[in-house]
C-alpha positions in Angstrom: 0.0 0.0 0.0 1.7 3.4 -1.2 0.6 6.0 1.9 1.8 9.2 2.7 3.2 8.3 6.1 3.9 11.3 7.5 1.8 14.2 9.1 3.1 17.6 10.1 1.5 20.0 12.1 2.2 23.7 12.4 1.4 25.4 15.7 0.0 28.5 16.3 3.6 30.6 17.2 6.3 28.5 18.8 5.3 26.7 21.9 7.9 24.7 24.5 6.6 21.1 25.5 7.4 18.1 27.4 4.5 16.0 26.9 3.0 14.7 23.4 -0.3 13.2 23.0 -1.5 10.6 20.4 -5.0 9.2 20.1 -6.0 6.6 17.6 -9.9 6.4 16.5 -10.1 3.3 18.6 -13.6 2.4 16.7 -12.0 1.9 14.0 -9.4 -0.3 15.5 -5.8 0.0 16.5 -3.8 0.8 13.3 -0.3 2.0 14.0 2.6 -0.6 15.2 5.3 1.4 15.1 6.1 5.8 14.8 8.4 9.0 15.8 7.9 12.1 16.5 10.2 15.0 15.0 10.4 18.6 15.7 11.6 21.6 13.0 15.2 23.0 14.9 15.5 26.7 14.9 17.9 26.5 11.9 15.0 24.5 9.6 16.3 20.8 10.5 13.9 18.0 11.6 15.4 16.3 15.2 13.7 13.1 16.3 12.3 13.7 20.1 10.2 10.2 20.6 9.5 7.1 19.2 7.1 4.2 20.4 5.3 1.3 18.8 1.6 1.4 19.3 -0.6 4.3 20.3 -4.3 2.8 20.6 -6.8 4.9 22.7 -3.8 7.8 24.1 -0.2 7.4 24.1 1.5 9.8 26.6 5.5 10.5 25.1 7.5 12.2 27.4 10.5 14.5 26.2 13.3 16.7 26.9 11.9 20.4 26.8 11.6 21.5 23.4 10.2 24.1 21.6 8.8 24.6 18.2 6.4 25.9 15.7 6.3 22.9 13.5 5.6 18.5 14.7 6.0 15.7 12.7 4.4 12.6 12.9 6.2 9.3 10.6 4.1 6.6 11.2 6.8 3.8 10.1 4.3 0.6 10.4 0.7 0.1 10.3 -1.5 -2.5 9.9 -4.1 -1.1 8.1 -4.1 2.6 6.6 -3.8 4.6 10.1 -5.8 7.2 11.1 -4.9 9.7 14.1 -7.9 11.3 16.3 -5.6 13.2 17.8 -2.1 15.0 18.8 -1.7 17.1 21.7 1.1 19.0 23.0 1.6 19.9 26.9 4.2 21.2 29.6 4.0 19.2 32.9 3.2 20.9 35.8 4.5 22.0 38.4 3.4 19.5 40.4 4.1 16.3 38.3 7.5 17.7 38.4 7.6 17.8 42.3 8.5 21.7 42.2 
């Protein structure tokens, strides 16, 4: 099957993050066995930040602090032609980080 297997999202403005969200269309079934997450540099460069294998219903990726006007999703293996719900991006509190 000949996809397009990548997504890229451009933010409103840069934000800084240490928290990305994925969410699958779990009706449909879960799709995607294997991804990464990348991130445009300051000087126009894509830098991988996460990786995982399955997202289903919400995947949680932690990173380094990073910031960012521009996220890209490579979905590297699916089952079936994957569909995303969702992506999120998120600083932790203060609180999660025991400030």
């Amino acid at each position: 099957m000949d996809i397009d297997n990548k997504v890229i999202i451009e933010l409103s403005g840069s934000k800084t993050f240490d928290r990305i969200m994925l969410r699958e269309p779990i009706l449909i079934g879960q799709r995607i066995s294997r991804f990464h997450i990348e991130v445009e540099t300051s000087n126009g460069e894509w830098e991988q930040v996460a990786s995982g294998t399955t997202i289903g219903y919400k995947r949680i990726l932690r990173v380094e602090p990073v910031t960012t006007s521009k996220i890209k999703l490579v979905i590297e293996a699916s089952n079936h032609l994957p569909a995303i719900a969702h992506i999120g991006v998120f600083r932790a509190s203060a609180l999660e980080l025991g400030w």
